[in-house]
Residue, then its C-alpha position, 0 to 999 in steps of 0.5 A: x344069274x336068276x340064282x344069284x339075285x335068289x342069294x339073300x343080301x348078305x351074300x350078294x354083297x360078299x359076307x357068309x351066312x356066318x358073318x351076318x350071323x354074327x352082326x346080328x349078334x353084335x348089334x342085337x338087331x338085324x342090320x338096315x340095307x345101309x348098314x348092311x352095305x357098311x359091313x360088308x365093304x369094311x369086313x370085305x378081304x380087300x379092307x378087313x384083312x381077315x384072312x390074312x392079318x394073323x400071318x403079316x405079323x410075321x413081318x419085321x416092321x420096326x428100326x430106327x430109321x422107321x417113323x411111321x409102320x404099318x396100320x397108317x395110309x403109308x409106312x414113312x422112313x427117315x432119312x436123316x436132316x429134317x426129311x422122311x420119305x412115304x411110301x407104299x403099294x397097292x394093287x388094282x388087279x381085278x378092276x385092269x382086268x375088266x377096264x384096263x385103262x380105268x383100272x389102272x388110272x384109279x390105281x395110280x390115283x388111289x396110292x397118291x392119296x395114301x401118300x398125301x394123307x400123310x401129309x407128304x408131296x408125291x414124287x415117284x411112281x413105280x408099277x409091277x405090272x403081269x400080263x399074259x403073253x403079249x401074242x394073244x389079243x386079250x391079254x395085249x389089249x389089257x398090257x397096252x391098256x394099262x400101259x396107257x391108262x397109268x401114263x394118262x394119269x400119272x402124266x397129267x397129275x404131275x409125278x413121273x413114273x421112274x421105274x417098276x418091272x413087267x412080266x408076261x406069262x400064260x398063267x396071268x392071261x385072265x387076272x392080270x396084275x397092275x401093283x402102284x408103289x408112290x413115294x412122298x417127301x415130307x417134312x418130318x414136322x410136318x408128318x399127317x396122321x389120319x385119325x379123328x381126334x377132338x371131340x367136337x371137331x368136323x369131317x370136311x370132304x374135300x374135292x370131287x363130288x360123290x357119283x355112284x361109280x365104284x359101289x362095292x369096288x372093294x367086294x368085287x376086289x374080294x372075289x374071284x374073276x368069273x364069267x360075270x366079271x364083265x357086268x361088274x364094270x361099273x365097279x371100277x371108278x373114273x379118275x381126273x387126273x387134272x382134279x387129282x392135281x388140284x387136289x395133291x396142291x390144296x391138301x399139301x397147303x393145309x397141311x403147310x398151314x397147320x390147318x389139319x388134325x388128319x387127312x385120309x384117303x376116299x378110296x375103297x369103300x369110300x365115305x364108309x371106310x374113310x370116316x370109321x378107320x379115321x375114327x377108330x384111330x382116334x378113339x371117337x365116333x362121327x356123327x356124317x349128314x348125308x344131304x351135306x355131301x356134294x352129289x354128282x347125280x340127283x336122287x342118290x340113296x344114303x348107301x350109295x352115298x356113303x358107298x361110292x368110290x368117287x375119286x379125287x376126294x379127301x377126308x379133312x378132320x379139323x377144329x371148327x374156327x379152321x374151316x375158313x380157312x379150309x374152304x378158302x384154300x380149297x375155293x383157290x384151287x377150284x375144289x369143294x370144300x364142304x362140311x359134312x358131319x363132326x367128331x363124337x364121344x360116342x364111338x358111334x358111326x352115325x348116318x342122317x339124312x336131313x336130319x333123320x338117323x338112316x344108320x347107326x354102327x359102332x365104330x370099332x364093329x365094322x373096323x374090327x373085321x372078323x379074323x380067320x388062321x385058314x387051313x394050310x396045305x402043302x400043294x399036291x403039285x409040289x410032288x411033280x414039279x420037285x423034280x430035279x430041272x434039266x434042259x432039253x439038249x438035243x435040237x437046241x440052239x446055240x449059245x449065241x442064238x440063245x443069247x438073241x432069243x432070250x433078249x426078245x423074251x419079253x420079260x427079258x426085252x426093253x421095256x422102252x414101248x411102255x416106259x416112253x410113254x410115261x413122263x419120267x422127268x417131272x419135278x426134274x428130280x430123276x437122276x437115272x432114267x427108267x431102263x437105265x439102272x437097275x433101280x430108280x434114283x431121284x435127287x433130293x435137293x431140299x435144303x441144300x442136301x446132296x442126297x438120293x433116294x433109290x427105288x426098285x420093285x421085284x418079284x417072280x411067281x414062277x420061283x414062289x411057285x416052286x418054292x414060295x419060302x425060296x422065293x419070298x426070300x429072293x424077291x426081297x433080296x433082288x429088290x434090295x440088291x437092285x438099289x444096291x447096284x446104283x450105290x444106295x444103301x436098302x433101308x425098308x420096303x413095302x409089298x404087294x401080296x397077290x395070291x388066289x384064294x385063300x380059303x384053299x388050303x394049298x394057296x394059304x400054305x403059299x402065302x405063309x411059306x412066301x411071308x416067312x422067306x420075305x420076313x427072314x430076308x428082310x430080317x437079315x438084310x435089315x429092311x422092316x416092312x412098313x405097310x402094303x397091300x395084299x391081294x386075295x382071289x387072283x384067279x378065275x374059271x381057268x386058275x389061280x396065278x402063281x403065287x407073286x409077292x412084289x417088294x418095293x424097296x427104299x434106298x438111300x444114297x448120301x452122295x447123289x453125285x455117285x450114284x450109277x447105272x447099268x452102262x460102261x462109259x467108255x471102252x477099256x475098262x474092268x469088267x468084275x463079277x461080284x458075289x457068288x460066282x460058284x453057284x448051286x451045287x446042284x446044276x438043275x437049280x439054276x434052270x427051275x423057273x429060269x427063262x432059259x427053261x421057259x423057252x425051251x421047255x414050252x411048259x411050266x415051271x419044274x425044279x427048285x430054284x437056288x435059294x439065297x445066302x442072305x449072309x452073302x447077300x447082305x455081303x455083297x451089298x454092303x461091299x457094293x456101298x464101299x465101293x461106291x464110296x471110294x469112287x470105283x464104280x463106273x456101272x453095275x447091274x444085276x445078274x437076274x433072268x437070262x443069267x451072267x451073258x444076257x446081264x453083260x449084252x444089256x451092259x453093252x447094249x446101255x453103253x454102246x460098248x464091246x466086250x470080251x469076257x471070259x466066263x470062268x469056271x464056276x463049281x461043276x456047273x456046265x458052260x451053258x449054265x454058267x452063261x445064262x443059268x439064274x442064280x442069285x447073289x451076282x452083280x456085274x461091276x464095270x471100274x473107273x479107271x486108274x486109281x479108282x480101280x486100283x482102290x476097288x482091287x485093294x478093298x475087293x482083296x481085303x474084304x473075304x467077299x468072292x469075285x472074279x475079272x471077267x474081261x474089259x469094254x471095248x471100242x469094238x461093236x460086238x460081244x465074245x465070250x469065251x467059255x469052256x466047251x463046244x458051242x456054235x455062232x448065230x449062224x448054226x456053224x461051228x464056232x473055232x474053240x470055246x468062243x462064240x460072238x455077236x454083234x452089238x447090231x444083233x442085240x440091239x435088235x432082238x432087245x428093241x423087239x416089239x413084244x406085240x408083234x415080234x418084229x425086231x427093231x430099236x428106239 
């Protein structure tokens, strides 16, 4: 510690001796202590993006659907009539890792802001949540903590959590990840830029007062978790869910009311950032009067000011005769509404207090970050783990007993623990509830429209690990396939880019390999990125995570009406699966970074994941569309971790439904491979009846896309599947030919398993 207080001010606060090198240069001067502050929050990883903006320029961002791109608080979306949808995702990793609730709170309140500061209602929450295994105390402390932290928010704030995914590995015990994806509906004359325009107009702050939590949270966001982490709590900010409430409500009135030149988030960095990124936007300076902001705490300091995180808080440029206005709209609501500084032609940030300059910066100084092209290395580790993936065959369990063991993975298991503490019903929009379908649906029934927004997350590090291009590819494609599934069309999607450290070379080359996998996905199944987040330095003294770029991805449906989930209605109904039923040539694809490689194994992951065919891919989508269209579909679900048998028991298990299915042959791929291989590019697709099935017959035959019958529901409660090849029951006995069961009770049980104590049950 004695070392670090001895480092000169700069380093303490996360700049190189390089970069205060080059302030000085750029002012001419040797910068104040509060100007030194404001360098180093806007030049942090976390605001500046300096090692990372040169290579999201690989992203494909535009359409003709896309209205708003990158750059802005939120990416917007049209989705035709006079409605656009905002959305985005960021990441609150380090601050979960040392005040889970808190961290995970302020996440859920920050992406709000972004979606209110373009002017947009928020209507959704998502999470992509990574804990380390559920057995050990620290990292259930942290799940449970999350968990807890983004229901009190998001609860008493008024926008229900209808989806996301969690995943648990070893490799993210000490650097969780905790990603918050909101979505906003607004009126598209009504779409809020957050820049500064009109000399002469003023900065009106508006909500919480300012407190001196969350100083420098974005410089502790950009470093690395180390034993000293813990001493850096008061870095993470304490949210008010009830002000946030207040404060979604005012913000939306004076946008209503046309009061509002811009609006932008107080989020990292605070005053500092809000004030330079809106000016920069609009081309101007600010002129801010520190003695006229609201101060939670006497005897505050112009950088404590000007650098707290306080939430709930919002950045209102206007024209002065608005003001009235402003203040009585806010005075309604119970917040304050205070004047603090103006517009200038200046392009100066100009800091007084009483009067008196205390710090003065151009603007385009601390919004212009350094930029760094980092050297990239292929990982060492790649030489070991490229070796082909097989698994152990002696002393293996059955295929039953498989099936059972894999549903209490808690990767795989309900997620029922964390989601029913999550009010998913609010605003009574939400069509298909969390657990129930592959992606999020949410009705929209403004001005009479019929239609649906679908909304998914995915990701996994195990596969970018083993081939982060593979992987970038496959995250986008599931995340796309999933709102598929429940009869939207993908229009685009933002993302969350957690990674190491990226002035290691092997982890730079990661995150370039994953952008390009994500870009060419993207790029073939035509959903641009329209903003995101990315996250440096997710590691600490035992390691980097695995590499985990999250995709959250945006649908539309023209008929809510037909939207479905994962569970058959009734029994006696079609079975299909869709889309690439012959899988890899290569059998040891199917099991790299698989779950069934996980259990088995007990070490990391090994072998090259399948890639995707995107045009495939992009087939079978657009084939699920069709199908919906025409009526057909009575559910669908995704073939993903656990692979083909694993997605039918949850079918069931959704459903209450039997089945009796037959897993065909597929390549030279053995019978176990088939059953609980992963690879991507399958959907499952249970068919209404009658004519429904026979119009889905006629399409599936015409369309080229490969698919085969796999069986039908049934009023029986158990599960038989039959597959080529020996395999034995639940009880280890040899089962009587290639057929082996299990009872919907048994599923039902391992799939409701309590991951924090590994006791069976339901919900």
């Amino acid at each position: 510690m004695q070392e670090h207080e001895d480092q000169p001010a700069w380093r303490r606060q996360g700049l190189t001796d390089a970069e205060y090198a080059r302030i000085v240069e750029l002012l001419g001067r040797e910068p104040n202590e509060l100007e030194l502050g404001m360098f180093a929050v806007l030049w942090s990883e976390h605001c500046g993006y300096k090692h990372s903006k040169l290579a999201l320029r690989r992203f494909p961002t535009q359409g003709p659907q896309v209205l708003v791109g990158p750059g802005e608080n939120a990416g917007v979306v049209d989705i035709g009539e006079k409605f656009a949808v905002a959305f985005r995702m960021e990441s609150h990793n380090h601050p979960c890792a040392i005040e889970p609730y808190q961290g995970a709170a302020t996440g859920v309140g920050g992406i709000i802001r972004d979606i209110l500061a373009m002017g947009a209602r928020p209507i959704a929450l998502l999470d992509s949540l990574r804990f380390g295994p559920p057995s050990d105390a620290r990292s259930a402390h942290i799940a449970q903590g999350v968990v807890e932290g983004i229901a009190g928010y998001g609860n008493c704030v008024g926008v229900p959590t209808v989806g996301g995914e969690i995943a648990f590995d070893p490799v993210y015990a000490a650097n969780p990840l905790c990603n918050v994806m909101c979505v906003g509906l607004i009126d598209k004359e009504r779409l809020t830029r957050a820049a500064a325009s009109g000399v002469g107009n003023v900065c009106i702050l508006v909500g919480q007062h300012t407190g001196r939590d969350g100083i420098h949270g974005a410089t502790f966001a950009s470093g690395e978790l180390d034993a000293e982490s813990e001493s850096r709590r008061p870095s993470v900010q304490v949210g008010d869910p009830f002000m946030g409430k207040l404060l979604i409500e005012a913000c939306l009135e004076i946008v209503r009311q046309g009061l509002a030149v811009g609006i932008q988030d107080m989020g990292a960095a605070g005053l500092t950032s809000s004030l330079a990124e809106t000016a920069a936007r609009g081309g101007t300076g600010v002129d801010v009067e520190i003695a006229a902001v609201p101060q939670r705490e006497p005897g505050m300091t112009p950088y404590e000011v000007m650098l707290s995180e306080s939430q709930e808080r919002m950045l209102v440029i206007a024209r002065p005769e608005n003001v009235e206005a402003i203040t009585t709209i806010c005075r309604h609501f119970g917040l304050n509404a205070a004047v603090i500084g103006r517009v200038t032609e200046d392009g100066l940030l100009t800091v007084r207090l009483h009067g008196e300059v205390v710090g003065q910066v151009p603007v385009r100084l601390l919004t212009e970050a350094p930029t760094y092209q980092p050297a990239a290395r292929e990982p060492a580790y790649l030489r070991s783990t490229r070796a082909p993936a097989s698994l152990p065959v002696a002393g293996a369990p059955g295929e039953a007993d498989l099936l059972l063991q894999l549903l209490r993975r808690p990767t795989i298991a309900s997620k029922a623990w964390a989601y029913r503490r999550f009010d998913h019903q609010v605003q009574v929009r939400t069509l298909l509830l969390p657990g129930a379908a592959d992606a999020a649906v949410l009705v929209l029934r403004e001005s009479g429209m019929r239609k649906a927004i679908a909304l998914a997350t995915d990701g996994n590090g195990r596969l970018c690990y083993l081939d982060a291009r593979r992987g970038g590819r496959l995250a986008v494609a599931e995340a796309a396939r999933n709102v598929a599934c429940v009869g939207a069309r993908p229009l685009a999607m933002t993302n969350c880019l957690n990674f190491g450290n990226p002035e290691d070379p092997e982890i730079f080359w990661q995150f370039q390999e994953a952008i390009a996998g994500m870009s060419e996905a993207a790029e073939a199944l035509q959903t641009p990125v329209t903003g995101g987040n990315v996250s440096f330095y997710n590691e600490s003294e035992k390691g980097a995570i695995y590499p985990t770029p999250v995709v959250g991805m945006l649908g539309l449906a023209e008929r809510a009406e037909l939207c479905r989930g994962i569970a058959p209605p009734a029994a006696g109904l079609e079975v299909l699966l869709l889309g690439d039923v012959q899988g890899p040539a290569d059998e040891s694809e199917v099991w790299a970074g698989s779950e069934l490689q996980a259990l088995l194994s007990g070490t990391g992951p090994q072998g090259v994941p399948a890639d995707v065919d995107l045009r495939l891919e992009k087939q079978l989508q657009d084939l699920l569309l069709e199908l919906y269209e025409a009526g057909a579909v009575a559910a669908a679900h995704d073939v993903s971790e656990g692979g083909l048998a694993v997605a039918l028991a949850e079918m069931a298990l959704a459903g209450g439904v039997g089945l009796d299915v037959t897993i065909p042959p597929a390549g030279w791929l053995s019978p176990r491979a088939r059953a609980f291989g992963e690879w991507p590019s399958r959907v499952v697709v249970v068919l209404n009846p009658g004519e429904a099935a026979a119009r889905a017959l006629a399409l599936l035959r015409g369309s080229g896309l490969p698919w085969v019958r796999l069986g039908q529901t049934t009023a029986a409660a158990e599960l038989q599947f039959e597959i080529p090849g020996a395999c034995t029951d639940a009880a280890g006995e040899s089962a009587s030919g290639p057929v082996f069961r299990v009872t919907l009770e048994a599923v039902k049980r391992s799939y409701y398993s309590d991951p924090f104590t590994s006791a069976e049950g339901e919900v």
